[in-house]
KOLLOFI-632281 format. One record per residue (C-alpha): y negated, x negated, z negated; residue in three letters. Coordinates in steps of 0.25 Angstrom, whole numbers, plus 5000, padded with zeros to 4 digits. Layout:
# residues N
REC    py    px    pz  code
REC     Y     X     Z   ala
...
***
This chain:
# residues 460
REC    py    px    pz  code
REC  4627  4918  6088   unk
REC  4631  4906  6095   unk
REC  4640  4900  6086   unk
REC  4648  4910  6089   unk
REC  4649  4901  6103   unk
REC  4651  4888  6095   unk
REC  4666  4883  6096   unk
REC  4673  4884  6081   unk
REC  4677  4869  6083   unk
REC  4659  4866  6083   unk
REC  4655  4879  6075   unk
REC  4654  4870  6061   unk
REC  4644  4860  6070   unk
REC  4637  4872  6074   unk
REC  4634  4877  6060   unk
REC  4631  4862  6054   unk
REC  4620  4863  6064   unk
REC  4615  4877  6060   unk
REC  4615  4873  6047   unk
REC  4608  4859  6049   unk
REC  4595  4866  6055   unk
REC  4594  4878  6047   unk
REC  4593  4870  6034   unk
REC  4585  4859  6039   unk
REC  4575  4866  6049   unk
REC  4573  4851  6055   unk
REC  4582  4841  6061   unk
REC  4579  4828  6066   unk
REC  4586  4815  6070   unk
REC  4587  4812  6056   unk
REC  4585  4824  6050   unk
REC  4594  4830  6040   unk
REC  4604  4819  6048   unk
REC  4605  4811  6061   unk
REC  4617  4823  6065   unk
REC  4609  4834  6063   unk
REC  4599  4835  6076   unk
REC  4613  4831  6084   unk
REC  4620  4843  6078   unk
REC  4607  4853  6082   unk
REC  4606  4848  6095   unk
REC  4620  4849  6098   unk
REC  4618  4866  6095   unk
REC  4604  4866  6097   unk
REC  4607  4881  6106   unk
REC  4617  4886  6097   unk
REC  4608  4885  6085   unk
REC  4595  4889  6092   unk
REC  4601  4903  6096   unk
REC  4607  4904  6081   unk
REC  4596  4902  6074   unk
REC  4586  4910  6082   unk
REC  4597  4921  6082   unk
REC  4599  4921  6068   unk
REC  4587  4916  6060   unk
REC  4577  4918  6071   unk
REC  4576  4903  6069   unk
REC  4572  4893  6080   unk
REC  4578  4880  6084   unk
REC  4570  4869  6090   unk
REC  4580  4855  6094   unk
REC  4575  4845  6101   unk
REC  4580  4829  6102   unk
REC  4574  4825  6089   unk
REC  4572  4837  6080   unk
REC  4579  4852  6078   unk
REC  4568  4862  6072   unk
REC  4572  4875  6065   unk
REC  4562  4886  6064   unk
REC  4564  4895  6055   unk
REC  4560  4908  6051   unk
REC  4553  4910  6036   unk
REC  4556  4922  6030   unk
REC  4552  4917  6016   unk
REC  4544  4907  6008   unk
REC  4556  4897  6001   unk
REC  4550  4888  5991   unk
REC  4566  4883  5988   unk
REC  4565  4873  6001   unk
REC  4552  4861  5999   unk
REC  4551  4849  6006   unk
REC  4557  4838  5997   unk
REC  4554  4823  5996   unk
REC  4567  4813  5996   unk
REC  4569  4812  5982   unk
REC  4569  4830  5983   unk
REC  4557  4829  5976   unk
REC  4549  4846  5982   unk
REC  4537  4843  5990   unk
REC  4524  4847  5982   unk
REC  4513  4850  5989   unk
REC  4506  4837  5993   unk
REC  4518  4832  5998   unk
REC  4520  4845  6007   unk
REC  4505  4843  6011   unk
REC  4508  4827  6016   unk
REC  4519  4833  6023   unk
REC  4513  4841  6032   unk
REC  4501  4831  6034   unk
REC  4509  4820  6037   unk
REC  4517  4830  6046   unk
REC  4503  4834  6055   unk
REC  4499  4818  6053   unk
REC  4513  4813  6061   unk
REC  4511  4824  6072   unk
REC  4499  4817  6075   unk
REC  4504  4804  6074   unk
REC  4509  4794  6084   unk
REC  4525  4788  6083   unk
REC  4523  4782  6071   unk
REC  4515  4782  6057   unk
REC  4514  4775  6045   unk
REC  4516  4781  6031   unk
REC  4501  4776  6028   unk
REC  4494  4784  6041   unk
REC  4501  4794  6040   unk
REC  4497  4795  6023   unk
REC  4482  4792  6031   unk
REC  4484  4804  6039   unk
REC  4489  4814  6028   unk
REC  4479  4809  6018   unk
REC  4467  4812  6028   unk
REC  4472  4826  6031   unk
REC  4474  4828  6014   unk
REC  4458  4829  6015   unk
REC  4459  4842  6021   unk
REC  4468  4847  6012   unk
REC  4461  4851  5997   unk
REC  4468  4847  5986   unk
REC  4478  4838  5994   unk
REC  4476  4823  5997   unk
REC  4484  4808  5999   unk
REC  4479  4798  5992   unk
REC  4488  4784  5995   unk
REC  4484  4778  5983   unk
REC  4491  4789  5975   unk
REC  4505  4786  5973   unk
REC  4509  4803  5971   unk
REC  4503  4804  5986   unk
REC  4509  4793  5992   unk
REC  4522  4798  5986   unk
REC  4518  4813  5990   unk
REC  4516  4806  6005   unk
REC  4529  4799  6007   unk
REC  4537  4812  6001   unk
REC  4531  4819  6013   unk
REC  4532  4808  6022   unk
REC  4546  4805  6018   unk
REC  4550  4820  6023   unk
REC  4544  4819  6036   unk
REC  4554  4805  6039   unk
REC  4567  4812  6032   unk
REC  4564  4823  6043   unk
REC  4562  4813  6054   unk
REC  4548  4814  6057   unk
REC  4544  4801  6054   unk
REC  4553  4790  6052   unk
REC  4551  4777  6045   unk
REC  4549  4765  6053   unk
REC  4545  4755  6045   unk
REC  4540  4751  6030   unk
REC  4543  4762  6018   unk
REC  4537  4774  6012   unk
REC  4539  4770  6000   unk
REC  4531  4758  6000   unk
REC  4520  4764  6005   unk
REC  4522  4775  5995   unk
REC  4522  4764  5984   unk
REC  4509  4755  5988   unk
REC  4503  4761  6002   unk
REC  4497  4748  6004   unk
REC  4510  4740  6002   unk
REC  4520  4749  6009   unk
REC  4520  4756  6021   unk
REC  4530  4766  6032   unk
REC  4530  4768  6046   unk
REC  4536  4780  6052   unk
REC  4539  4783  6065   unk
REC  4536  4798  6070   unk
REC  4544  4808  6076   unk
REC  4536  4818  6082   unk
REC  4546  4828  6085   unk
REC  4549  4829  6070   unk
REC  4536  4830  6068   unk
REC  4533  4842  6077   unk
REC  4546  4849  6072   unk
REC  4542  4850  6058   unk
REC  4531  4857  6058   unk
REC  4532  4868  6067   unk
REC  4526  4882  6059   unk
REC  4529  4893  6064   unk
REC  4514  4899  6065   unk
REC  4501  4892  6066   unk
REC  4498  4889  6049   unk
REC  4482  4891  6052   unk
REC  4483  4905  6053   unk
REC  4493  4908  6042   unk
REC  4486  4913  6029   unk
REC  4498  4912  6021   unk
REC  4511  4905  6019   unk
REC  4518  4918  6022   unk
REC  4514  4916  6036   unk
REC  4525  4907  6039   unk
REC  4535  4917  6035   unk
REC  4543  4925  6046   unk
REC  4538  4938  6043   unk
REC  4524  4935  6038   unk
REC  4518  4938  6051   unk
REC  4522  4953  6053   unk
REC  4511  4962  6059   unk
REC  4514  4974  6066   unk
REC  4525  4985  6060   unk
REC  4535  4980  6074   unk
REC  4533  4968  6066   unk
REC  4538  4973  6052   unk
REC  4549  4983  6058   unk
REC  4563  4976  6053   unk
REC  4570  4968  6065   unk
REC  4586  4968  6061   unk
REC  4586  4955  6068   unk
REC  4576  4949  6059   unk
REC  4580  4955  6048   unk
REC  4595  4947  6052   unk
REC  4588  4935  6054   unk
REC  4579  4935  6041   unk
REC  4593  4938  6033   unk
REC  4600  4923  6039   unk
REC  4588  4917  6038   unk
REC  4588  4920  6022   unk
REC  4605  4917  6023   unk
REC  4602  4903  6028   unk
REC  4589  4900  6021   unk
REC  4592  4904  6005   unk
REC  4602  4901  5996   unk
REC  4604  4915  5993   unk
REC  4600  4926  6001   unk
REC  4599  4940  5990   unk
REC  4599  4954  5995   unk
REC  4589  4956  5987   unk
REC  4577  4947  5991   unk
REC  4578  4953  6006   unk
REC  4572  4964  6013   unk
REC  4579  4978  6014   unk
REC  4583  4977  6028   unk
REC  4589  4962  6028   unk
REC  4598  4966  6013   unk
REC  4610  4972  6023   unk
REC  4608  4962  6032   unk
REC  4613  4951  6022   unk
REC  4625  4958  6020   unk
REC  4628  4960  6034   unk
REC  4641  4950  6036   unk
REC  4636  4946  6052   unk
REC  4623  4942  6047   unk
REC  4631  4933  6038   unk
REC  4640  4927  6046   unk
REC  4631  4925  6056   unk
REC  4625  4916  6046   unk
REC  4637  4908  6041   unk
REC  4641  4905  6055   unk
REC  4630  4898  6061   unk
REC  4628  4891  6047   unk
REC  4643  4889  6044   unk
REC  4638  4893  6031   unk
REC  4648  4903  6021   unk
REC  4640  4917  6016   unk
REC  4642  4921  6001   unk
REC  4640  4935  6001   unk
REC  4636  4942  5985   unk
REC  4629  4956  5984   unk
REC  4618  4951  5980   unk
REC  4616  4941  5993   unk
REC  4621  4930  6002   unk
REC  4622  4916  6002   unk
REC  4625  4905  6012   unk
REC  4638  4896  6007   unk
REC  4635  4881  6011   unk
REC  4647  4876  6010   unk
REC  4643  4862  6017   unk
REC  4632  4858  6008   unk
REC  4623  4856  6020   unk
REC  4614  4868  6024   unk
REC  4609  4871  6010   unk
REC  4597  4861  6003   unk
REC  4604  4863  5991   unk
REC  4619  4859  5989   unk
REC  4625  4868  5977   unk
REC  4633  4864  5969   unk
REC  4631  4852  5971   unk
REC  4631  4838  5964   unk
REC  4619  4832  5956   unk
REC  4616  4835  5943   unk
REC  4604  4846  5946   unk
REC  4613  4854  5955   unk
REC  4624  4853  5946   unk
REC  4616  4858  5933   unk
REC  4611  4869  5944   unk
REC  4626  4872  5945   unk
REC  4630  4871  5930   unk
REC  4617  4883  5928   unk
REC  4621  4891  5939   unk
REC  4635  4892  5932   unk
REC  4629  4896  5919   unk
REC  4617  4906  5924   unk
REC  4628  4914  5931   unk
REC  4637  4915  5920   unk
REC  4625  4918  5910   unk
REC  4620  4930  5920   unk
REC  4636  4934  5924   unk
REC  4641  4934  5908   unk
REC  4642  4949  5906   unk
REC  4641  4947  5890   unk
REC  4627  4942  5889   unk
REC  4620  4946  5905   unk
REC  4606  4940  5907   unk
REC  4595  4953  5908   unk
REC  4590  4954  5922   unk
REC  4576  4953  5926   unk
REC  4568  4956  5937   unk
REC  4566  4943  5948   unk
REC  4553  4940  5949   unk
REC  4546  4944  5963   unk
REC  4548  4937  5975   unk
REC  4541  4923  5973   unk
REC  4537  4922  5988   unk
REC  4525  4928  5989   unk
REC  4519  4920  5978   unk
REC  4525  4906  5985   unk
REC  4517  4911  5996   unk
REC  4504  4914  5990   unk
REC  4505  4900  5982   unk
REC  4507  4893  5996   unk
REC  4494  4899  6003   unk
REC  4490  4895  5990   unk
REC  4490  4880  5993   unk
REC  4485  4883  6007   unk
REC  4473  4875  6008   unk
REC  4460  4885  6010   unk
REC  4470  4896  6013   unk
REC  4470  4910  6006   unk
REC  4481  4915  5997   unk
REC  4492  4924  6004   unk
REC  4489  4939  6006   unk
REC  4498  4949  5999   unk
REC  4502  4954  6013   unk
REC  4506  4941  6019   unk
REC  4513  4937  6005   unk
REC  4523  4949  6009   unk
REC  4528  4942  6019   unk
REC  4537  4933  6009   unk
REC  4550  4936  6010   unk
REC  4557  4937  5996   unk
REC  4561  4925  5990   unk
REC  4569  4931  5978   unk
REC  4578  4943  5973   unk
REC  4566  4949  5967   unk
REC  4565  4962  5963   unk
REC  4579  4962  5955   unk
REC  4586  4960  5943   unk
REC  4594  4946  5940   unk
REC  4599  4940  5927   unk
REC  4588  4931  5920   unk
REC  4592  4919  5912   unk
REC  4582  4914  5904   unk
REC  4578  4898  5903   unk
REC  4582  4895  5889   unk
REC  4596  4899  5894   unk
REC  4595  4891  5905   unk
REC  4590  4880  5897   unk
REC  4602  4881  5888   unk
REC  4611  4880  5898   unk
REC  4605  4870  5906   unk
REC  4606  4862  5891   unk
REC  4620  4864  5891   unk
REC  4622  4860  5903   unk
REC  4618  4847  5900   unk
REC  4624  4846  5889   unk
REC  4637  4847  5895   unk
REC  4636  4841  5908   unk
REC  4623  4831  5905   unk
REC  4631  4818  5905   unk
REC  4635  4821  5920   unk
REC  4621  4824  5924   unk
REC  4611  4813  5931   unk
REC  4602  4805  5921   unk
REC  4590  4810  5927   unk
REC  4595  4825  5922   unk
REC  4599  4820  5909   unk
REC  4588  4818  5903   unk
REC  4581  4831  5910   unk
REC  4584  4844  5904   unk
REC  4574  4851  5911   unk
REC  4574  4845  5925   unk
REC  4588  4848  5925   unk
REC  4584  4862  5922   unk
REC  4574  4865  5931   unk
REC  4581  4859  5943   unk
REC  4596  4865  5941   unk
REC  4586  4880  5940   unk
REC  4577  4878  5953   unk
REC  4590  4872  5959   unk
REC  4596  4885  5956   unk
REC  4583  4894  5960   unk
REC  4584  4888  5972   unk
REC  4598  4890  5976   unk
REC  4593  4905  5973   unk
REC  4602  4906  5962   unk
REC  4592  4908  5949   unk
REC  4577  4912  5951   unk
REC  4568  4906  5941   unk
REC  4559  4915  5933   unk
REC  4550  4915  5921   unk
REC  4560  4911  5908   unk
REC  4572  4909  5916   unk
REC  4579  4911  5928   unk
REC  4585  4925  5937   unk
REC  4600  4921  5941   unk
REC  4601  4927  5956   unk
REC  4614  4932  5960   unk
REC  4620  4920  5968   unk
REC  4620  4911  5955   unk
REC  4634  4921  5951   unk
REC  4641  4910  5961   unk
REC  4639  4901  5953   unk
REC  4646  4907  5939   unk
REC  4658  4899  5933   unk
REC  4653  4884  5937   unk
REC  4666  4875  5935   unk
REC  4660  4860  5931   unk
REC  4669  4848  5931   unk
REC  4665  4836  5924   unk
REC  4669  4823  5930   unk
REC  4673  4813  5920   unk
REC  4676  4799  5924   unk
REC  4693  4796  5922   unk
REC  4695  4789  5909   unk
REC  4694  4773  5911   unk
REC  4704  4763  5907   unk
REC  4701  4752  5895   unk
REC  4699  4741  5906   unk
REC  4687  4747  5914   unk
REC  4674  4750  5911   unk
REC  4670  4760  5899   unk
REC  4662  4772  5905   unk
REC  4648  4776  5899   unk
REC  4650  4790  5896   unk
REC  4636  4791  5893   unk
REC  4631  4788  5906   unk
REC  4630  4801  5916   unk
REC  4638  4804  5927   unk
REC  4635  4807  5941   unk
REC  4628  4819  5947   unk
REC  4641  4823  5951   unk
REC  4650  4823  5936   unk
REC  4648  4838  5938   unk
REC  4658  4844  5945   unk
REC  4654  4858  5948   unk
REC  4658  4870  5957   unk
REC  4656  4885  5954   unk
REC  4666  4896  5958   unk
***
């Protein structure tokens, strides 16, 4: 490794940079920040030998962009494409994107938001089933989601008028955004010509294995698949991998390997590994964190690991369901338009998503319902009004935010509790309470909520 090379007085520069492009694939002038591009391209070499050494992943830095490509080794539906107000991409708005992606790389220096909505709308008549109609309001709003990725990435950038405008009444309003091709090339760069794939699978690393050279394991790779799953999930388990790759994640050079390049701090359990971000800034999802959402996840991760730990009363075990994956895959060829569904053969190549195929502690959702109740009624008052009032958002969000730190997976009647959520038994929670106030200032409303942050909570 060539951090072994870096001065100790620059190595934390070093692994701010690793960790910048591996958990954001695409840096631009602008993009995540106006230092990040700097930063790469100060250990532009460094990081391209690393990251083709470890991961197999190649680097591209130019001027204006720095491009990851990475290696797919499975189908992760924990990781969409979302709007400014965190609102997951559906399917028409995924469909605008990549139109009014091929629409700018045809484009001159610059576009309005009404030419470009020309563009997409005349290619939607290709499409069955998909279209842009301006006059709609839900496809106008669809359209400036889309449109509003593309600029927070840099490849468009607004020069004059607003989105919003034209969003509201398109023959009122209007944008004009200045293109930058060299965003626009970089972000869609597949690694394999789409016309000939049949299946989804086909993007995947080891969906295009021929010959029995081919399928012989390669130490190497098998190396390199393990750090790619140590940087890429939450939680990587013994369980979900592949024979020869289980020693592998115990092996403490592999690990450290890992944490220094990343800087990141490995927590090692017998039933897997997990990458400690201690900065708050390589993960997507900061936890604990504040917010009422995360907080409640918090509160439910305390109490699902002392119901599956209390030795009096112990959950019964049940079976995890099979791995997800291949289904995922088959529901995306599904959505192919005129495109067949997936073979069994090329389904295989998913790589497992889940501990399937062994026994974890189920907690059924009238328990979680009851709990979640309580919670609230001890803590409601601290919440944000908008979680007040609903019970059963708050539920659903503070679960999936669990499933998708890989700490519960959610199945029919309840939830599984994977073994990383024990972390997380004995949640310590400090209220804050405002200081008492004197008879000449003003009385406080002790009926109006407090902040997302009243909860004070930290787990041991």
């Amino acid at each position: 490794m060539t951090s072994d090379r870096i001065p100790a007085l620059a190595l934390d520069n070093y692994q701010r940079a690793a960790r910048v492009i591996l958990s954001n694939h695409l840096v631009t002038q602008t993009y995540p920040d106006r230092i990040a591009l700097p930063l790469l391209r100060r250990w532009a070499t460094e990081l391209r030998e690393d990251l083709l050494d470890l991961f197999g992943y190649r680097l591209e830095v130019t001027e204006t962009t720095a491009r990851l490509f990475p290696i797919i080794d499975r189908l992760d539906p924990t990781q969409p494409a979302r709007t400014a107000t965190e609102r997951i991409f559906d399917r028409r708005r995924y469909a605008y994107l990549t139109l009014a992606l091929a629409a700018l790389g045809r484009a001159g220096d610059q576009i309005t938001l009404s030419e470009l909505a020309d563009h997409v709308a005349a290619e939607t008549m290709q499409v069955d089933g998909l279209e842009l109609a301006t006059e709609r309001g839900s496809d106008r709003d669809a359209f400036v989601d889309a449109v509003g990725w593309l600029a927070t990435r840099g490849a468009i950038t607004l020069a004059d008028g607003d989105a919003g405008g034209w969003a509201s009444d398109p023959n009122a309003g209007e944008a004009l955004y200045d293109i930058d091709r060299t965003v626009v090339l970089a972000l869609f760069r597949p690694p394999r010509v789409l016309q000939q794939l049949h299946s989804v699978s086909g993007l995947l690393s080891g969906a295009a294995t021929d010959t029995l050279e081919d399928l012989a394991p390669d130490p190497q790779e098998s190396s390199r698949r393990v750090r790619r799953a140590l940087v890429e999930r939450p939680v990587v388990y013994a369980v979900e991998l592949p024979t020869d790759e289980v020693g592998l994640l115990g092996s403490e050079r592999l690990i450290a390997e890992v944490e220094e390049l990343t800087g990141l701090s490995a927590e090692r359990r017998a039933e897997g590994v997990a990458l400690i971000d201690t900065s708050g800034r390589f993960s997507d999802i900061r936890f604990p964190s504040t917010g009422t959402l995360a907080q409640v996840a918090l509160l439910l991760a305390g109490e699902l690991a002392d119901r599956v730990l209390d030795p009096d009363q112990p959950p019964y075990l049940l079976g995890a369901p099979p791995d997800s994956s291949a289904a995922l895959a088959r529901q995306l060829d599904a959505a192919i338009p005129d495109s067949p569904l997936v073979d069994a053969d090329e389904s295989s190549a998913v790589a497992a998503g889940s501990p399937s195929g062994t026994d974890l502690p189920f907690v059924e959702d009238s328990w979680i319902n009851a709990t979640i109740e309580g919670l609230i009624e001890r803590y409601g008052k601290t919440f944000a009004a908008q979680w007040q009032a609903d019970h059963l958002g708050l539920r659903s969000g503070a679960v999936a935010l669990l499933a998708r730190l890989r700490l519960v997976l959610v199945v029919d009647g309840g939830l599984l509790a994977l073994p990383a959520l024990a972390r997380y038994r004995g949640v310590v929670v400090n209220v804050r309470t405002h200081p008492e106030q004197s008879l000449f200032t003003a009385p406080i409303d002790n009926s109006a909520p407090m902040d997302d942050t009243a909860i004070e909570s930290e787990h041991r």
